[in-house]
C-alpha positions as CSV (number, residue, x, y, z in Angstrom):
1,X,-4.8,-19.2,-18.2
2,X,-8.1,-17.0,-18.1
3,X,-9.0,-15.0,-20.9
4,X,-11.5,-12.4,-21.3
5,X,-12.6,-10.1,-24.3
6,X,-14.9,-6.9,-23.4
7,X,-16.2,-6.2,-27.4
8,X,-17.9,-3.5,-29.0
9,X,-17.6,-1.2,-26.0
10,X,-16.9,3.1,-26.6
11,X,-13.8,3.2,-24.3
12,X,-12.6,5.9,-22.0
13,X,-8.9,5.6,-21.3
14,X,-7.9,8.3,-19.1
15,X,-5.3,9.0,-21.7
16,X,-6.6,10.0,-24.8
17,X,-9.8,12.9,-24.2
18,X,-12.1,11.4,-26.9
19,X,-13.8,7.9,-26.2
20,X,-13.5,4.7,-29.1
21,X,-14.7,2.3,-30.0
22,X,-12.6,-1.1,-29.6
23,X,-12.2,-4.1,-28.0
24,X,-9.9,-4.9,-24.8
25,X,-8.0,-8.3,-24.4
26,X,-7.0,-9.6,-20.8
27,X,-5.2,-12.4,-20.0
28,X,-4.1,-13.4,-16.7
29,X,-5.5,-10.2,-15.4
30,X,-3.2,-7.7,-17.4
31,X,-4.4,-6.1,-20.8
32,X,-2.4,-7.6,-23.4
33,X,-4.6,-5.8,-26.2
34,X,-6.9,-2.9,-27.2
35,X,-8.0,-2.7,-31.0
36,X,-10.9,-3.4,-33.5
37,X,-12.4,-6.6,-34.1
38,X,-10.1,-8.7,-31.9
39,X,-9.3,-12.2,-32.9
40,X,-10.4,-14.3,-29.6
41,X,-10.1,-18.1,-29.9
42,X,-11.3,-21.1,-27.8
43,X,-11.3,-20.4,-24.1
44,X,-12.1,-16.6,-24.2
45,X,-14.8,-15.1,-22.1
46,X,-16.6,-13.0,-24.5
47,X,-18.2,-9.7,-23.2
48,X,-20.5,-7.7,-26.0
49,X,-20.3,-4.3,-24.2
50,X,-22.3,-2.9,-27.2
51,X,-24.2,0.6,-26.2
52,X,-21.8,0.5,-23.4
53,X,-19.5,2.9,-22.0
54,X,-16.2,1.5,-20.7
55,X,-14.0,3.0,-18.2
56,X,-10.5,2.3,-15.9
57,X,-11.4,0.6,-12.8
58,X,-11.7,4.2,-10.3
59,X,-9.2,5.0,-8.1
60,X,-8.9,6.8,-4.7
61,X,-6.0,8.4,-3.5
62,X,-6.9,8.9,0.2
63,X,-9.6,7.1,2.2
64,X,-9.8,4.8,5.3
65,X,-11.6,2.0,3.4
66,X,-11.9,-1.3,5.6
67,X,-10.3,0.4,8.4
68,X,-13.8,2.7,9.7
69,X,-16.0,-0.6,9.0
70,X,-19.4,-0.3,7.5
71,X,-21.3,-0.4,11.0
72,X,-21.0,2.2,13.6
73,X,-19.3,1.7,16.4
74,X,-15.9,1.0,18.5
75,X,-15.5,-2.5,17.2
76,X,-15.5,-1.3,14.0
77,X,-12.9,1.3,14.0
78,X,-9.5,0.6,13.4
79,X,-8.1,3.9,11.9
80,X,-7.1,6.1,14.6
81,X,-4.5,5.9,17.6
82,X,-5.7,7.6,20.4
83,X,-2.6,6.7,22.6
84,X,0.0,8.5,21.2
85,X,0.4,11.2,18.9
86,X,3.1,9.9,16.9
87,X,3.0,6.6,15.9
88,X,4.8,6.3,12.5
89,X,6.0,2.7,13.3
90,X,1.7,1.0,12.3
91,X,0.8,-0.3,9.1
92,X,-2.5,0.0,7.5
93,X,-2.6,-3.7,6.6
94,X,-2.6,-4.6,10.2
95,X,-5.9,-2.6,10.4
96,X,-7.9,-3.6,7.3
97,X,-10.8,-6.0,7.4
98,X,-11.6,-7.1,3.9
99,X,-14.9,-8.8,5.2
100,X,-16.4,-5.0,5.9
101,X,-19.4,-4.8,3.5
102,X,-18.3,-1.3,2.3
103,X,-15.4,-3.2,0.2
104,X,-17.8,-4.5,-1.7
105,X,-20.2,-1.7,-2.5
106,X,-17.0,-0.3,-3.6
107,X,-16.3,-2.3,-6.0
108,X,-20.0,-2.6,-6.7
109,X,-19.8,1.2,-7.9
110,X,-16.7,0.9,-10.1
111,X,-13.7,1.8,-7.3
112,X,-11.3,-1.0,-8.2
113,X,-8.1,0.3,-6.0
114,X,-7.8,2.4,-3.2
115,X,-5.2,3.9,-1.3
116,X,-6.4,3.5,2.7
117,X,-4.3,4.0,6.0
118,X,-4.6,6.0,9.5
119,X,-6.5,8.6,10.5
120,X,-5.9,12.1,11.1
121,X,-5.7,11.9,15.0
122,X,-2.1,12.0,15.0
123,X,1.0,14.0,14.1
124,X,2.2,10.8,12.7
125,X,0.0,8.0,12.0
126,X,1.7,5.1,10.3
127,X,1.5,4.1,6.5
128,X,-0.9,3.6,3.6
129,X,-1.6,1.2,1.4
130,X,-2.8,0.2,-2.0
131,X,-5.4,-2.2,-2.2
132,X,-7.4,-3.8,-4.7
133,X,-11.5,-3.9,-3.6
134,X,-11.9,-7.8,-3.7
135,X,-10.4,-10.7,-1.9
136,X,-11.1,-11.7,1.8
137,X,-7.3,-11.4,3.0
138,X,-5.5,-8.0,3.0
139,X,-1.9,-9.8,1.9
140,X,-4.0,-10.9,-1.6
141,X,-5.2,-7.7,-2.1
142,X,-2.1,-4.9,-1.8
143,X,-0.7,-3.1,-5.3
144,X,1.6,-1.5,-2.9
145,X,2.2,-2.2,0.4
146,X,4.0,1.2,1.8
147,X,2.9,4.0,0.2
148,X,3.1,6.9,1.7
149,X,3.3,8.3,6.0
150,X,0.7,9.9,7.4
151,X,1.3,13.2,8.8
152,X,-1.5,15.5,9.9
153,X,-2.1,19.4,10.7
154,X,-4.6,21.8,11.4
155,X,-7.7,20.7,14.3
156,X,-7.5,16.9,14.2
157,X,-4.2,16.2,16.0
158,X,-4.9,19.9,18.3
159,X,-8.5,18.0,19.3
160,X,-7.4,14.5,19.9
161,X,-4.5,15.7,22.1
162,X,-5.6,18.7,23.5
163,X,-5.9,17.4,27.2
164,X,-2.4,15.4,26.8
165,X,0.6,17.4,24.9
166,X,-1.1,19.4,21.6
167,X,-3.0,22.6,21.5
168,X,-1.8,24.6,18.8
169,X,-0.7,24.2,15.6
170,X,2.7,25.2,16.8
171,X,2.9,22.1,18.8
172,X,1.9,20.0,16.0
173,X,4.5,21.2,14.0
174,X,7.4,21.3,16.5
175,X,6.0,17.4,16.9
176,X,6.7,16.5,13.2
177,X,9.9,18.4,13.3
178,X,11.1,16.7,16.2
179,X,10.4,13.0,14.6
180,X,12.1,13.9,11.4
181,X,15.6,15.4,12.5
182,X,15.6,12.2,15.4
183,X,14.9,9.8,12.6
184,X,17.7,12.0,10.2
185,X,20.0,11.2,13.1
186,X,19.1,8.2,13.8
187,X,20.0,7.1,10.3
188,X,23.8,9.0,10.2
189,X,24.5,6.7,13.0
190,X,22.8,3.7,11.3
191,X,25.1,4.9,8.2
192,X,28.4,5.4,10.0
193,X,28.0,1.8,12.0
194,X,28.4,0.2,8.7
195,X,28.8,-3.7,9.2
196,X,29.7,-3.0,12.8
197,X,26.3,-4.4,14.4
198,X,28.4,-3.0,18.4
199,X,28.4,0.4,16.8
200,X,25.0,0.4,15.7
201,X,22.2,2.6,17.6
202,X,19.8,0.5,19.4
203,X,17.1,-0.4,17.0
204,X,13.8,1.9,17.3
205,X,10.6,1.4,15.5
206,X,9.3,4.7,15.0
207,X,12.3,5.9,13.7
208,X,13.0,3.2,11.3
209,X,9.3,3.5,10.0
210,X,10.5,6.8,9.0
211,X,14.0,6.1,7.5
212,X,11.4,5.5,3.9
213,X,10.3,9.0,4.1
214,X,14.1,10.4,4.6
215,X,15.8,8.2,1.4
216,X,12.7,9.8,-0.8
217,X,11.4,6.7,-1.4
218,X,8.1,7.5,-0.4
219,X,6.0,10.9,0.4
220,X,4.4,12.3,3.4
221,X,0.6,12.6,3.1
222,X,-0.2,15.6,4.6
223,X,-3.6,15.8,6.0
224,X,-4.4,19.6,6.0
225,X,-7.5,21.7,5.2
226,X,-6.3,25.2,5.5
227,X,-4.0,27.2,4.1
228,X,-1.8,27.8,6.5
229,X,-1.5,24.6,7.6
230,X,-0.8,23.6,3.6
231,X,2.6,26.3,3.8
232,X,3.2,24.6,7.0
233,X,3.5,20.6,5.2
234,X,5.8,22.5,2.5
235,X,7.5,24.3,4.7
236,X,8.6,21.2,6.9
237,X,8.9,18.7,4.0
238,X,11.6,21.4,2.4
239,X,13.1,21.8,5.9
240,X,13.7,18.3,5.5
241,X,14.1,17.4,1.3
242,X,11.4,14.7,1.8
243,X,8.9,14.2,-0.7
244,X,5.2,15.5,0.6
245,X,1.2,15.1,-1.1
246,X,-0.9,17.8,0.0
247,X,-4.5,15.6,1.2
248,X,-7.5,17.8,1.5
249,X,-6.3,20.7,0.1
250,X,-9.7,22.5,1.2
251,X,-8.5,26.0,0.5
252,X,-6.6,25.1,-2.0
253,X,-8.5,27.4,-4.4
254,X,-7.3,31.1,-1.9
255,X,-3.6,29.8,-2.2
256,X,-3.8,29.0,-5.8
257,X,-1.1,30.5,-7.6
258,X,1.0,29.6,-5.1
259,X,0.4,25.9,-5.0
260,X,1.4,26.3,-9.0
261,X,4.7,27.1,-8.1
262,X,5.5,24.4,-5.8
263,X,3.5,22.0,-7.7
264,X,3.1,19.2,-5.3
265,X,-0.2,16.6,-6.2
266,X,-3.4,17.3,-4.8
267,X,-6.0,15.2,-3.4
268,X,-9.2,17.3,-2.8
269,X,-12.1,16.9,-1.0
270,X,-14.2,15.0,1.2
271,X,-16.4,17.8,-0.3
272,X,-20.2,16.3,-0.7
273,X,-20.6,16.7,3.4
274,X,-21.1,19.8,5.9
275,X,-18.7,22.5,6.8
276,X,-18.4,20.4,10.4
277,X,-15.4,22.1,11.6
278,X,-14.0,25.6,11.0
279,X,-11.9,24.4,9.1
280,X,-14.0,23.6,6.4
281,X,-15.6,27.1,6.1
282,X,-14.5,27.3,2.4
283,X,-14.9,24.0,1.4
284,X,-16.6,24.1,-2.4
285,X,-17.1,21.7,-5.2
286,X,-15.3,24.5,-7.4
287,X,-11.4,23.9,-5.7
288,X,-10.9,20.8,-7.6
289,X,-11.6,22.6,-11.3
290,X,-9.2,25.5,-10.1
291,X,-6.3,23.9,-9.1
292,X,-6.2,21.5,-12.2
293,X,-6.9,24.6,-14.6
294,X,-3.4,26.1,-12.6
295,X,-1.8,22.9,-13.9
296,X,-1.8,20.8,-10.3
297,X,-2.3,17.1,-10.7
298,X,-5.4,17.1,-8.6
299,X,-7.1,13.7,-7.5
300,X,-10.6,13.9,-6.2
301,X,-11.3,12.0,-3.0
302,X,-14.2,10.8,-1.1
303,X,-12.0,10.0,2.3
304,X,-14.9,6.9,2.9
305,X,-16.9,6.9,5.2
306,X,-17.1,10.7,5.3
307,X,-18.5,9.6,1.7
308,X,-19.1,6.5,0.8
309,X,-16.7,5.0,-1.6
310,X,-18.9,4.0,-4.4
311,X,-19.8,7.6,-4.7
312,X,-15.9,8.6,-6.2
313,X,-17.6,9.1,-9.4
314,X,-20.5,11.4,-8.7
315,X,-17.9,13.6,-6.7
316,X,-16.2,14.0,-9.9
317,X,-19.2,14.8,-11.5
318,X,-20.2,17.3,-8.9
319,X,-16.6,19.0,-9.4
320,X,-17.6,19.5,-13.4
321,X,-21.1,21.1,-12.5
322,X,-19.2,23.2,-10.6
323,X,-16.5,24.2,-13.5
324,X,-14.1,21.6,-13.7
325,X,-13.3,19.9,-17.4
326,X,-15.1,16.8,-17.6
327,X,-11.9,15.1,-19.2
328,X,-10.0,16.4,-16.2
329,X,-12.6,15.0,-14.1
330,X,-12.5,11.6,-15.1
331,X,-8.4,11.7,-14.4
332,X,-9.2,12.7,-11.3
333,X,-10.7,9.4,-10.4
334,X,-8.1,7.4,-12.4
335,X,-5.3,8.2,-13.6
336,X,-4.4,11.4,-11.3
337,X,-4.7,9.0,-8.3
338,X,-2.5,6.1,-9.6
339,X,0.4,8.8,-10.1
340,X,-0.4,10.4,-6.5
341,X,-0.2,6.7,-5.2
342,X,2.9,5.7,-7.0
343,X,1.0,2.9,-9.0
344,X,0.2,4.3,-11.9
345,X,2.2,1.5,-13.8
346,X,-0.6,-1.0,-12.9
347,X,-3.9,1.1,-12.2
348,X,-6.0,4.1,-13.7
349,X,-6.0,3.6,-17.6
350,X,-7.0,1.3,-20.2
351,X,-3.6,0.5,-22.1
352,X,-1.7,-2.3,-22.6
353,X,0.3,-4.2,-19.8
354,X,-1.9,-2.6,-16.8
355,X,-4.2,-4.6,-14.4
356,X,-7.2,-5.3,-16.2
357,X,-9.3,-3.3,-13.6
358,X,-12.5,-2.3,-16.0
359,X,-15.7,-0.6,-15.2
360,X,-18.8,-1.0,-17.9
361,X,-21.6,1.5,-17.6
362,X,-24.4,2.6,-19.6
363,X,-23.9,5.9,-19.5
364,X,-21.2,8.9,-17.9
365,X,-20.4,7.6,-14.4
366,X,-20.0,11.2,-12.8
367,X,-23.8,11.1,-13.1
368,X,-26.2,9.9,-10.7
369,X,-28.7,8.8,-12.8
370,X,-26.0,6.2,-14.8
371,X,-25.8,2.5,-14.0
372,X,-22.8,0.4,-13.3
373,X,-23.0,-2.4,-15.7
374,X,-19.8,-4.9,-14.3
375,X,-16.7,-4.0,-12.4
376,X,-13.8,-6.5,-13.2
377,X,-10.9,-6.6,-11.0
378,X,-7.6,-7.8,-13.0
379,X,-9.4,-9.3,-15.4
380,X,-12.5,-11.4,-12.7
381,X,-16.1,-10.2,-12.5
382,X,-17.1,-8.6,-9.3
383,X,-20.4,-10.6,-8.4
């Protein structure tokens, strides 16, 4: 049984808004305690964290970690299907190399968990997965193996395909639509076979990768920057009752008060890169702090590579200079995430019976000039 006792440390929770001071307790990588002066006896790594600041491992809701490796290059990218625009039947984990460096430097900078999967190339792209940022084979690293299916809108899928069978948004949509209701069929006949294997429609993998999404037992992550293309991802996913989280969310911040009503999560950004398409044109560190303050769950991304992953926390950061709460800020790289994931049972605070996934800095993470101290991943130092 390992045991290990970070002492003395002002802890950040994610929960409660004010820091305190206290010890944490992990055993066999989950937290079994939080308190003052813990008892430890023999066998217990003992940390003194004293003068430091401890934090919930970070979490990302959306990237392409370990699938766009570290060095440029073909062989290096494993995130996008260029030979068909729906492909809802791949699975991130088929993809992800945890030798790429950038896994690492990752955890190196405090992101203990990520959420990582497809590309934006296609209508459909396949689904994501939770990983932890340490081990050297994906099937030791997944919180959760299927999170959520990969849908995109707006100028990836219209670029990709534009020479083949996309070149309007119209198209993309009518693409998505089309998927859905064959997959909705698909599964009435699946459902009105029974036990009767002669009666049962002949077994298709694209449709079966999206019978998930149909039962509600996990969302569509809809990839779209602008607006319209955001009404469009509700518009289908209540066309269809499916569960949806809106990923970008670029002008999220024009369409604000409606986005309140519906209430869907929100992962924002990459935002720390240039306006390289058109539609990025409002893309500003400022959308983040006015979605949350409209009462969205709002996760802050880094979609690494665009930004490299270790730099999670100074996104955040860059989101309160720019008028988000700080408090809020910090959710939005732990807690908010975990929740938008579906994991937030394990991952994104510092309370008892979650993964003890545990940053130690010497000062606020969110800026640049602070150092990550140790990043422990349930409970095991990252070297």
């Amino acid at each position: 049984m390992s045991k290990l006792c970070i002492k003395n440390g002002r802890v950040h929770d994610a929960v409660k808004e004010e820091a305190y001071q206290a010890d944490i307790l992990v055993e066999d990588g989950v937290i079994r305690e939080i308190g003052q002066n813990l008892m430890v006896g023999e066998g217990v790594e003992v940390v003194d964290a004293t003068g430091l600041e401890v934090y919930p491992g970070f979490v990302e809701a959306h990237c392409h970690l370990g699938l766009d490796g570290y060095a440029i290059g073909y062989e290096g990218q494993d995130y996008n299907e260029y030979t068909d625009i729906v492909t809802p039947q791949l699975n991130a984990i088929d993809g992800i190399n945890p030798l790429d460096p950038s896994i690492k430097m990752a955890a190196k900078g405090g992101v203990t968990c990520v959420c990582t999967g497809p590309g934006s190339s296609n209508v459909l792209g396949g689904y994501f997965v939770a990983i932890k940022t340490t081990g050297n084979r994906v099937e030791n690293m997944i919180v959760k193996e299927k999170v959520a299916m990969k849908c995109a809108f707006g100028e990836n899928p219209k670029r990709c395909y534009r020479e083949k069978n996309n070149t309007s948004r119209m198209s993309t949509a009518a693409h998505l639509r089309e998927m859905l209701f064959k997959a909705r069929e698909y599964q009435a006949k699946l459902d009105a076979a029974g036990d009767d294997a002669s009666k049962k429609p002949a077994y298709d993998m694209k449709l079966e990768a999206l019978l998930p999404v149909l039962r509600g037992e996990i969302p569509l992550k809809a990839h779209a920057h602008q607006a319209n293309d955001i009404f469009t991802s509700i518009r289908i996913a209540k066309e269809f009752g499916v569960k949806l989280t809106m990923e970008h969310c670029t002008e999220g911040h024009l369409i604000v008060d409606e986005l309140a009503k519906e209430n869907y999560p929100a992962a924002v950004g990459p935002t720390l890169t240039y306006a390289s398409k058109f539609e990025l044109q409002n893309k500003t560190f400022e959308t983040p702090g006015i979605l949350s303050k409209a009462g969205i769950q709002v996760s802050i991304i880094t979609d690494s590579p665009v930004i490299p992953q270790e730099y999670l926390p100074l996104c955040a950061g860059l989101a309160v200079k720019s008028g988000m709460d700080s408090f809020a800020a910090l959710q939005a790289i732990t807690i908010n995430p975990a929740k938008h994931i579906g994991i937030a049972d394990r991952v994104g605070s510092l309370e008892v019976g979650k993964d003890g996934d545990i940053v130690l800095a010497d000062g606020d993470p969110m800026v640049s000039a602070t150092r990550i101290v140790a990043t422990y991943i349930n409970g095991k130092k990252v070297d």
